[in-house]
Legacy VTK file of the C-alpha trace (Angstrom):
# vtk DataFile Version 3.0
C-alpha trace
ASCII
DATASET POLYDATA
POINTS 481 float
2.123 10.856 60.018
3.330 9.702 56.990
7.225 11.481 56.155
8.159 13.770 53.464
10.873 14.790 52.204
8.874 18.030 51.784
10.271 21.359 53.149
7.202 23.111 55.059
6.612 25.218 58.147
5.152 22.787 60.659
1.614 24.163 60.582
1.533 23.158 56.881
2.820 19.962 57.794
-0.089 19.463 59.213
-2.460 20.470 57.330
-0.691 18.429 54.205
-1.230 15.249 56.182
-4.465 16.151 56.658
-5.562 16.973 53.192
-3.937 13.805 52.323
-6.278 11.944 54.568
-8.998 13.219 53.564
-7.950 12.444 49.438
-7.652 8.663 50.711
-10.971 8.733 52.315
-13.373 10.763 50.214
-15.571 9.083 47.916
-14.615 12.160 45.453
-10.963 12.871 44.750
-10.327 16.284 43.002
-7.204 17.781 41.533
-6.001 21.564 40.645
-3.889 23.930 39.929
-4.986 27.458 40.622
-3.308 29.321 43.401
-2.060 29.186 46.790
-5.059 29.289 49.272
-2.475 28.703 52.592
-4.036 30.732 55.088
-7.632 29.266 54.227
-6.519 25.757 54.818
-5.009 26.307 58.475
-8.150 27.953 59.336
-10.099 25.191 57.975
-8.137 23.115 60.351
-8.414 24.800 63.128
-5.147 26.722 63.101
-5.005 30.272 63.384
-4.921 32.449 59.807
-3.775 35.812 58.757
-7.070 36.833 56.697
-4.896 39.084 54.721
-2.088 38.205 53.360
-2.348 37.579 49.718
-2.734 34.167 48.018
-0.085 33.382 44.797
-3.669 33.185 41.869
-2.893 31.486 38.243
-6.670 30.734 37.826
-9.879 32.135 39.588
-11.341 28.918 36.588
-9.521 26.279 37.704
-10.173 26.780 41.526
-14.153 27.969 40.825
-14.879 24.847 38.879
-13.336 22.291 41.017
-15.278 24.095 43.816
-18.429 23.661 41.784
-18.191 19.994 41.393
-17.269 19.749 45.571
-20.494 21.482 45.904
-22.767 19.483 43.934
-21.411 16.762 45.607
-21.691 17.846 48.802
-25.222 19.682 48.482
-25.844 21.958 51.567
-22.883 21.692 53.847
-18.565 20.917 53.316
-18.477 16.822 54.052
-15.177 15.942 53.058
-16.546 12.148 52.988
-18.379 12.772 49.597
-15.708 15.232 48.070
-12.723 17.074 48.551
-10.263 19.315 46.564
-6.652 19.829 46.729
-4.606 21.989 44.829
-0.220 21.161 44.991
0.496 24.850 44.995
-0.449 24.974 48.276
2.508 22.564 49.264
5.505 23.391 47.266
8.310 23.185 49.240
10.492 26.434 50.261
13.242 25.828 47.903
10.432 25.506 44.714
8.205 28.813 45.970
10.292 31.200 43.512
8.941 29.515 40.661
5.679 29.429 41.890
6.461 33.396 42.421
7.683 33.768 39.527
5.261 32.371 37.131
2.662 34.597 38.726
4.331 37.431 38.501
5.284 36.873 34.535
1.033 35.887 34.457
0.157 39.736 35.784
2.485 41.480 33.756
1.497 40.004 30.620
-1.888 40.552 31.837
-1.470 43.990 32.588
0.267 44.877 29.086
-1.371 43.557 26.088
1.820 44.745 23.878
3.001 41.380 25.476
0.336 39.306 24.914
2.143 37.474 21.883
4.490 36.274 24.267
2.007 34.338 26.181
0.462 32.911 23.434
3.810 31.292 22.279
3.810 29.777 25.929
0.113 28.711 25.249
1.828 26.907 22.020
5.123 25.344 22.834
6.001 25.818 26.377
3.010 24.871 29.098
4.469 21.510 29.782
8.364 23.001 30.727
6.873 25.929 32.550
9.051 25.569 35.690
6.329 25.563 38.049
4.905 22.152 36.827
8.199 20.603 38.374
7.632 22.392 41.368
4.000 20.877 41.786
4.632 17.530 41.128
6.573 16.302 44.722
3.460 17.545 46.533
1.050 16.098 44.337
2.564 13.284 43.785
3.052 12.464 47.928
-0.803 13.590 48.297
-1.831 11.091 45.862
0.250 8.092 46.226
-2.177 5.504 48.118
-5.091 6.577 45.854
-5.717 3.433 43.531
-9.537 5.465 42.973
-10.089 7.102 40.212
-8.871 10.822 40.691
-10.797 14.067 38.735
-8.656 16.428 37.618
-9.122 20.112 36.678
-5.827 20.833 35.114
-4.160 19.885 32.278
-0.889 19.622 34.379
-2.478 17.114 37.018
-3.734 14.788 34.485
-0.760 14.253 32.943
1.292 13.928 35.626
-0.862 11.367 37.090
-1.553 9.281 33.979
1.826 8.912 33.427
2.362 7.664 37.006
-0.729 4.823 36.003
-2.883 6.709 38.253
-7.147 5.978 37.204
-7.488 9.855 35.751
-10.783 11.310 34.745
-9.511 14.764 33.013
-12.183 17.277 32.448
-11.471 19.590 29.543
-13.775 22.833 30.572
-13.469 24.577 26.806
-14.325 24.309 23.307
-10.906 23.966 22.843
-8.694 21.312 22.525
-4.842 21.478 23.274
-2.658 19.008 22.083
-1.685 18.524 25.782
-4.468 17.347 26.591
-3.610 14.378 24.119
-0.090 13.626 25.911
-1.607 10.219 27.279
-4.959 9.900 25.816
-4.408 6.244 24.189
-3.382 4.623 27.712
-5.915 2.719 29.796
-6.165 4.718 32.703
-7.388 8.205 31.724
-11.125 9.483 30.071
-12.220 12.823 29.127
-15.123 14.380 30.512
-15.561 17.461 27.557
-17.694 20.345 26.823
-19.655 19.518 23.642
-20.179 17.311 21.212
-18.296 19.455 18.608
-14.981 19.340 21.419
-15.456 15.357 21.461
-15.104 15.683 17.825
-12.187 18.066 18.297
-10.442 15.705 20.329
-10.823 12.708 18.323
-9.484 14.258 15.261
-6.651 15.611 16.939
-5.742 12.418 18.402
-6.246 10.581 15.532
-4.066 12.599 13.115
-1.349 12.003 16.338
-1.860 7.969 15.444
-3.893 7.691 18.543
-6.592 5.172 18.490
-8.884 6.882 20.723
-12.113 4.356 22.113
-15.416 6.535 21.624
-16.089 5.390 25.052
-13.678 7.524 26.552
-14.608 10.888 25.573
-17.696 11.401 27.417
-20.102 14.629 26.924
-20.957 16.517 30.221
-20.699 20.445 29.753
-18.952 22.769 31.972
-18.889 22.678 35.590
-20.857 25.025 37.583
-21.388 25.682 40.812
-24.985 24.939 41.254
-25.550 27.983 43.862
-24.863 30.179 40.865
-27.366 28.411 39.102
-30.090 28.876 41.687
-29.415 32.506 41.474
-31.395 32.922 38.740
-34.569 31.209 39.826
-36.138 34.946 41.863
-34.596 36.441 38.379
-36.247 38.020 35.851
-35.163 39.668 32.400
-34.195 43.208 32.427
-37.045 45.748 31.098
-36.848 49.333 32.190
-36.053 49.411 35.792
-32.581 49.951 37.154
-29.587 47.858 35.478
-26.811 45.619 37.182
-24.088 45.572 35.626
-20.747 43.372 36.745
-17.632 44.353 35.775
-14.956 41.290 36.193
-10.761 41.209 36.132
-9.865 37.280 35.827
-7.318 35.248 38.131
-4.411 37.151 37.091
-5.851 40.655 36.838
-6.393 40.595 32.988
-8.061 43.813 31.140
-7.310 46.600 33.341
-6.421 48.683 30.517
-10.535 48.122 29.642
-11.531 48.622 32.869
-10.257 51.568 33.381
-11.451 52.742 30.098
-15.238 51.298 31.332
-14.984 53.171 34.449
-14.063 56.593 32.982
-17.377 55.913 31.128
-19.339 54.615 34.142
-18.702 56.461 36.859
-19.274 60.172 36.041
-22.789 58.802 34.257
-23.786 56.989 37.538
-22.555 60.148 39.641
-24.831 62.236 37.025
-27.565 59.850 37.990
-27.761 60.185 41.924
-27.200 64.368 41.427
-30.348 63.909 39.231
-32.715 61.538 40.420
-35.159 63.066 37.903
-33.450 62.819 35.124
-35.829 62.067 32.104
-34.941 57.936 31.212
-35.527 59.463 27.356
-33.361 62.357 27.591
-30.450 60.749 29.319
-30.921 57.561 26.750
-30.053 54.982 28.927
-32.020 53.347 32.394
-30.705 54.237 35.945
-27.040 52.214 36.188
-25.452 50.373 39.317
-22.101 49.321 38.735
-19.993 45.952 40.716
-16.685 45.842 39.798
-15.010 42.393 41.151
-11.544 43.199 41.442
-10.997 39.669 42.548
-7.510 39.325 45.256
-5.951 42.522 42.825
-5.629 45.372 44.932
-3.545 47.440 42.247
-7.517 47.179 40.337
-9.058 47.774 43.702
-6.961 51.218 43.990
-7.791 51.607 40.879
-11.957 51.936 40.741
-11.531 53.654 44.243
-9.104 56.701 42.674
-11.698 56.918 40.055
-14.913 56.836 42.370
-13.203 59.434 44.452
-11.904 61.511 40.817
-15.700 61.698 40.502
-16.896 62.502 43.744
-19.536 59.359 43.716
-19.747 57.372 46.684
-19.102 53.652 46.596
-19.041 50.520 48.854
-16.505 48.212 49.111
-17.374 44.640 49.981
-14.344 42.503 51.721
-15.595 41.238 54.781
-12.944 39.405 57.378
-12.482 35.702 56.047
-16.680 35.890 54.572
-16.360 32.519 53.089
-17.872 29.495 55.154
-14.870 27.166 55.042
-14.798 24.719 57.990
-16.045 21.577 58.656
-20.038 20.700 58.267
-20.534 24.614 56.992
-23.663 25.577 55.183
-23.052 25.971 51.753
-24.975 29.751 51.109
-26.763 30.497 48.336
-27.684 33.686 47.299
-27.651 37.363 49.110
-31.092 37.519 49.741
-31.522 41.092 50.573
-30.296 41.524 46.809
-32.633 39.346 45.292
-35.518 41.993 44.241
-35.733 42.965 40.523
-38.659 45.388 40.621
-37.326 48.812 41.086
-36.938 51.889 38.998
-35.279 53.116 41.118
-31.532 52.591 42.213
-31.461 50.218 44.848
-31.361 51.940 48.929
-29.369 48.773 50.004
-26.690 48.820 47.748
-24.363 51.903 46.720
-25.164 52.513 42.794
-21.044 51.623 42.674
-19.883 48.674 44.591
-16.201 46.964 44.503
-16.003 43.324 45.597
-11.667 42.610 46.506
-10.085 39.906 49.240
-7.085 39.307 48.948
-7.629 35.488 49.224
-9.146 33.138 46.202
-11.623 31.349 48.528
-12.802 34.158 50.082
-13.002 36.306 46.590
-15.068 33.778 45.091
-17.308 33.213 47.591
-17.806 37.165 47.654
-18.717 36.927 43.451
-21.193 34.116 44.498
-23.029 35.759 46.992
-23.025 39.162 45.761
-22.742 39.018 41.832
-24.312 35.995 40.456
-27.591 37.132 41.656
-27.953 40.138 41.718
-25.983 40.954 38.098
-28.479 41.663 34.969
-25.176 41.512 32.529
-21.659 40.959 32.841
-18.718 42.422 31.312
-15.970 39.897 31.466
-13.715 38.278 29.185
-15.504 34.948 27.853
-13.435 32.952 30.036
-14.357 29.534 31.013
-15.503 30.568 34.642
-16.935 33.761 34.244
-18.410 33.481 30.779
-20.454 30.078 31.940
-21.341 30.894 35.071
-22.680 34.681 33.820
-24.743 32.341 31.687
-26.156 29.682 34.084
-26.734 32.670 36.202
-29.263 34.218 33.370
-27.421 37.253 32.670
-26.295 38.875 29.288
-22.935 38.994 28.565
-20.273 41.863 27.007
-16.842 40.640 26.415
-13.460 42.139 26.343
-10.572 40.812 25.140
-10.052 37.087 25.263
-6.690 36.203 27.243
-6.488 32.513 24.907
-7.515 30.843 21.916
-10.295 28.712 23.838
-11.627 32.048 24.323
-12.444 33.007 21.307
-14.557 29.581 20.677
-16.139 30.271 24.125
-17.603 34.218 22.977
-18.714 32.427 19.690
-20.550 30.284 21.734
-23.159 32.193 23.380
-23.343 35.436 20.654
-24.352 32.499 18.284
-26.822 32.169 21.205
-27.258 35.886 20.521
-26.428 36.198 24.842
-23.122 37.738 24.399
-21.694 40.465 22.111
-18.736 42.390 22.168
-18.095 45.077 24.461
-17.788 48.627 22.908
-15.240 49.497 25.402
-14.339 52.487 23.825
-18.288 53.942 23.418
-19.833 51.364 26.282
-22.711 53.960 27.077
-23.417 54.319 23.197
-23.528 50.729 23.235
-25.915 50.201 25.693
-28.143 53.042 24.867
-28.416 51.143 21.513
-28.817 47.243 23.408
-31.194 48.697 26.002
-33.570 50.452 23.630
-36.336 48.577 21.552
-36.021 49.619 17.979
-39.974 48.978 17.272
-39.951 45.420 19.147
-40.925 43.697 21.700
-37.726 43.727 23.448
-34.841 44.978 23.717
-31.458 43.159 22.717
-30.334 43.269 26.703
-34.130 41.597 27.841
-34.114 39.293 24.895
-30.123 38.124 25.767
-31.379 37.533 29.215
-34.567 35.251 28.421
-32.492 33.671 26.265
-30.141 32.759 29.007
-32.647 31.992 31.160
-33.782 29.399 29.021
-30.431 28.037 28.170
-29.939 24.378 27.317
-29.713 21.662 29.975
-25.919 20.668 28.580
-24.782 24.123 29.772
-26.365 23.703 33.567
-25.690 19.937 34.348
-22.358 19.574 33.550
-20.903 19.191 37.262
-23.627 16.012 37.992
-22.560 14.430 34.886
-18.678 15.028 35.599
-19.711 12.907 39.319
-21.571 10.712 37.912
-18.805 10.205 35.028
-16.342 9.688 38.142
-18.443 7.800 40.655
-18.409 3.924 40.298
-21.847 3.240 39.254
LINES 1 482
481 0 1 2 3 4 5 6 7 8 9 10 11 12 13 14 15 16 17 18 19 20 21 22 23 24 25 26 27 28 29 30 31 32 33 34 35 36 37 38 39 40 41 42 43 44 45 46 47 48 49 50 51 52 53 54 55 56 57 58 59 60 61 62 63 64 65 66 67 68 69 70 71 72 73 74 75 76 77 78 79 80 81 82 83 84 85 86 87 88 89 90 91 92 93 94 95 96 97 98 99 100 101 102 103 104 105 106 107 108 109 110 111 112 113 114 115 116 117 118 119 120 121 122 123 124 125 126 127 128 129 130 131 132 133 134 135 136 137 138 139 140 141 142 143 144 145 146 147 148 149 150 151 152 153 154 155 156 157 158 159 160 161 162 163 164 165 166 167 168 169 170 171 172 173 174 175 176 177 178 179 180 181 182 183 184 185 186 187 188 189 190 191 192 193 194 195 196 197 198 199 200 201 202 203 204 205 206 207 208 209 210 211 212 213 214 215 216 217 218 219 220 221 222 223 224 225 226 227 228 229 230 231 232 233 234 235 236 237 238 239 240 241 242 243 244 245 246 247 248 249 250 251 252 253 254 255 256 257 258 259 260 261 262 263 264 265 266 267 268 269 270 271 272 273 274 275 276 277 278 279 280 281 282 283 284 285 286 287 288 289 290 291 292 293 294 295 296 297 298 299 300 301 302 303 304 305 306 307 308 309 310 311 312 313 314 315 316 317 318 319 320 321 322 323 324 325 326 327 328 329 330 331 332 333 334 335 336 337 338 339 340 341 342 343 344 345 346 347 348 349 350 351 352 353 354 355 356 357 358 359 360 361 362 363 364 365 366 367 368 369 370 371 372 373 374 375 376 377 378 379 380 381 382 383 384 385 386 387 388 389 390 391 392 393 394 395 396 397 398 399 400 401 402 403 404 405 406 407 408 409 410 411 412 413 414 415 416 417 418 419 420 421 422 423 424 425 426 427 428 429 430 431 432 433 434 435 436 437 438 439 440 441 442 443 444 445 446 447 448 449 450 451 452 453 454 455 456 457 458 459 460 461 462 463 464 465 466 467 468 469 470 471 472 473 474 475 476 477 478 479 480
C-alpha cells in the first residue's frame, strides 16, 4: 500500500487505496466534488456500514452527473474496469473535516433563509476558489491521482483546476449555460478541454476567454450537452403525456435542502386538496377544477424537510408512505444497474393509483442511496416536476419527459437553465403562492387540443438529441479514439 501522510481511520485507509487502484486501472477516470458518501464506500468494499448516519451533501448535481456518465459507461452492471468515480471529500483528513463541516453547514443555512441569499451570491462572485474546503480536498485528490498520466474527467470546477495546474491531461465538463470565469483559470494551457452544454455556452466561453487575452483553440471547446443518466432516460419510453387521468407530481429540495420555505408553502396547498380527494372519490373532475393529484416529495438526505411533509400529512389527517429502504441502492461489485420501478410504470388510470399512497416522501440519509431512490421511484413515474431549474433536476425532469414548474433558482446558471426549456414552452414558473390556481389553469384546455401540462410533456418527449446524448459524447470526448 502506497503511504500517506493522510490522517484516516484504518477502514478508510483501505478503502482510499483501493479507490486509488481502481483510478489507475479504469479505462474511465472521473472526478467530483459533491459530498461525503463514507459509509457507501466501505460497504462497497466489503466492510461493514452504518446505513444511517448522514453523509456531509454540497451537490446532489455534481454526484448525479458523474454517476450518469459511470453508467453509460458501464451499461448494465458497476465494472470498475470501464469507469469509476471518486469524489476527495470522502478522504479529507481529520484535522481538515471542520471545514468540510463547516462549508455545509453555511450551504443549508443560506439555503434555508433566502434573506441571505445575497451573501452566497457574492461567494458565487469573488470567493469559490478561497473557500476553505478546496484546500482541504486537494491532499486527497491530489495522492488519488498522482500516477494517472490518462486523461482525467472532471465534474467540478475545483478538480479541474487543481489538476491542470498540476499538468494533469483534464477534460472539464461545464454542465450549464453558464460560464464562470473559473472555469477560465487555465483554459490557454495544453492539457485541459471543455466538454460544454451548447453551442451558445461554447460561444460564452470563447468570448470570455478572449476578452481575458486567452487564445482559446476552437478545438478545445467541444459541444456534448448535459450528462444524464441514461436509466432516467429510459423512463420515459412506457410514458405517455398527461390527459385527464390522475397527475404525478414531484416535488424536489436540492443537495443542500434549498426552497423549503416553497415547499412548505406547496404542501399547505397540496395536502388538504389530496386529503379532500380520497374523502371524495366522487368528486365531480369539473366541479373540483383540477384531475385527481398524487404528490412525491424527495426530501433528498434532509430530514428537517422529511419532518417537515410528515407534520403536515399528519396536520391533515392524509395518510402517506415514506420510501427509505435499508441501503436500496445496488452498490457493489458486478451489480445490475436497475432501471425503472416497474410496478409504477402504468399511465392509464383515472383513478389514484392502489399501489402507491396519493402522498409519498422519498428521504435516506445517504447521497447514493437518495439518488438511487429519485431514479427508481420519480423519474418514471413523475408527469411534472416542481424543482428549482438546477442542472440535475431540471435536465433530467426533461430527458425523463416530464413538464417542469420552477421555484427559485439558487445561482445565476439557473436562471439561463429555466429560460431554456420555457423557451421550449416545457417549464414555467411555479405559482407557489396559488399552485392549485395554477394548475387548474395549465391542466385545462382553453378550446384546444391540449392542455399546456400534455402539450409541455410531448414536447419533452420529443426533445432534441443534444439534450439526451450528452454523457456518450462526454466518453467519447474522453476516450482515446
Amino acid at each position: 500500500m502506497t503511504k500517506t501522510n493522510l490522517q484516516l481511520p484504518n477502514k478508510l485507509k483501505k478503502t482510499l487505496a483501493k479507490d486509488k487502484a481502481y483510478l489507475e486501472k479504469t479505462q474511465l477516470s472521473i472526478v467530483t466534488i459533491s459530498a461525503s458518501y463514507k459509509e457507501d464506500l466501505k460497504g462497497f468494499y466489503g466492510f461493514k456500514e452504518d446505513d444511517q448516519i448522514p453523509d456531509v451533501v454540497f451537490s446532489r448535481a455534481h454526484y448525479s452527473m458523474a454517476l450518469g456518465i459511470a453508467v453509460a459507461r458501464w451499461q448494465t452492471k458497476i465494472d470498475p474496469q470501464k469507469a469509476w468515480v471518486i469524489d476527495p471529500t470522502n478522504y479529507v483528513s481529520h484535522d481538515d473535516w471542520f471545514n468540510v463541516k463547516l462549508t455545509e453547514t453555511v450551504g443549508k443555512t443560506l439555503a434555508r433563509h433566502p434573506v441571505l441569499k445575497s451573501l452566497k451570491d457574492l461567494v458565487d462572485k469573488f470567493g469559490r476558489q478561497k473557500l476553505p474546503i478546496l484546500k482541504s480536498i486537494t491532499p486527497p485528490l491530489n495522492y488519488l491521482t498522482k500516477n494517472l498520466d490518462k486523461p482525467i474527467l472532471s465534474l467540478h470546477i475545483a478538480t479541474g483546476n487543481i489538476l491542470a495546474a498540476q499538468g494533469k491531461q483534464v477534460i472539464q465538463v461545464i454542465t450549464d449555460p453558464h460560464v464562470r470565469e473559473d472555469y477560465l483559470a487555465y483554459a490557454e494551457y495544453p492539457n485541459i478541454k471543455f466538454c460544454v452544454f451548447d453551442s451558445q455556452t461554447k460561444t460564452e466561453f470563447l468570448q470570455k476567454a478572449f476578452a481575458l487575452g486567452k487564445n482559446i483553440a476552437d478545438r478545445k471547446v467541444i459541444i456534448t450537452g448535459p450528462p444524464i443518466d441514461p436509466r432516467i432516460i429510459k423512463a420515459k419510453k412506457t410514458k405517455t403525456a398527461w390527459r385527464n387521468n390522475v397527475l404525478r407530481i414531484c416535488l424536489c429540495t436540492g443537495g443542500l435542502g434549498t426552497n423549503k420555505d416553497e415547499i412548505k408553502k406547496l404542501l399547505n396547498q397540496f395536502l388538504p386538496l389530496i386529503r379532500e380527494q380520497l374523502v371524495n372519490p366522487d368528486l365531480d373532475y369539473a366541479q373540483a377544477k383540477l384531475p385527481p393529484l398524487q404528490l412525491l416529495l424527495y426530501a433528498g438526505t434532509h430530514q428537517d424537510i422529511r419532518n417537515l411533509a410528515v407534520e403536515l400529512a399528519e396536520k391533515f389527517y392524509l395518510p402517506y408512505q415514506e420510501i427509505s429502504p435499508q441501503d436500496p441502492a445496488p452498490f457493489y461489485p458486478q451489480a445490475k444497474l436497475t432501471i425503472t420501478n416497474q410496478k409504477n410504470q402504468t399511465k392509464t388510470q383515472k383513478t389514484p393509483d392502489p399501489y402507491l399512497p396519493s402522498f409519498t416522501v422519498i428521504y435516506h440519509p445517504q447521497l447514493v442511496d437518495a439518488n438511487e431512490l429519485l431514479i427508481r421511484h420519480g423519474f418514471p413515474w413523475a408527469d411534472g416536476f416542481i424543482t428549482k431549474p438546477s442542472g440535475d433536476m431540471a435536465y433530467d425532469a426533461v430527458a425523463a419527459g416530464c413538464f417542469l414548474l420552477t421555484l427559485r433558482e439558487w445561482g445565476e446558471w439557473e436562471y439561463n437553465i429555466r429560460q431554456v426549456f420555457e423557451q421550449k414552452d416545457i417549464s414555467r414558473r411555479a405559482q407557489v403562492a396559488n399552485i392549485l390556481v395554477q394548475l387548474q389553469n395549465l391542466t385545462a384546455t382553453h378550446g384546444k387540443a391540449h392542455s399546456w401540462i400534455e402539450q409541455a410533456m410531448n414536447n419533452a418527449l420529443g426533445i432534441e438529441k443534444l439534450f439526451l446524448q450528452g454523457s456518450e459524447k462526454i466518453i467519447s470526448t474522453s476516450l482515446p479514439s
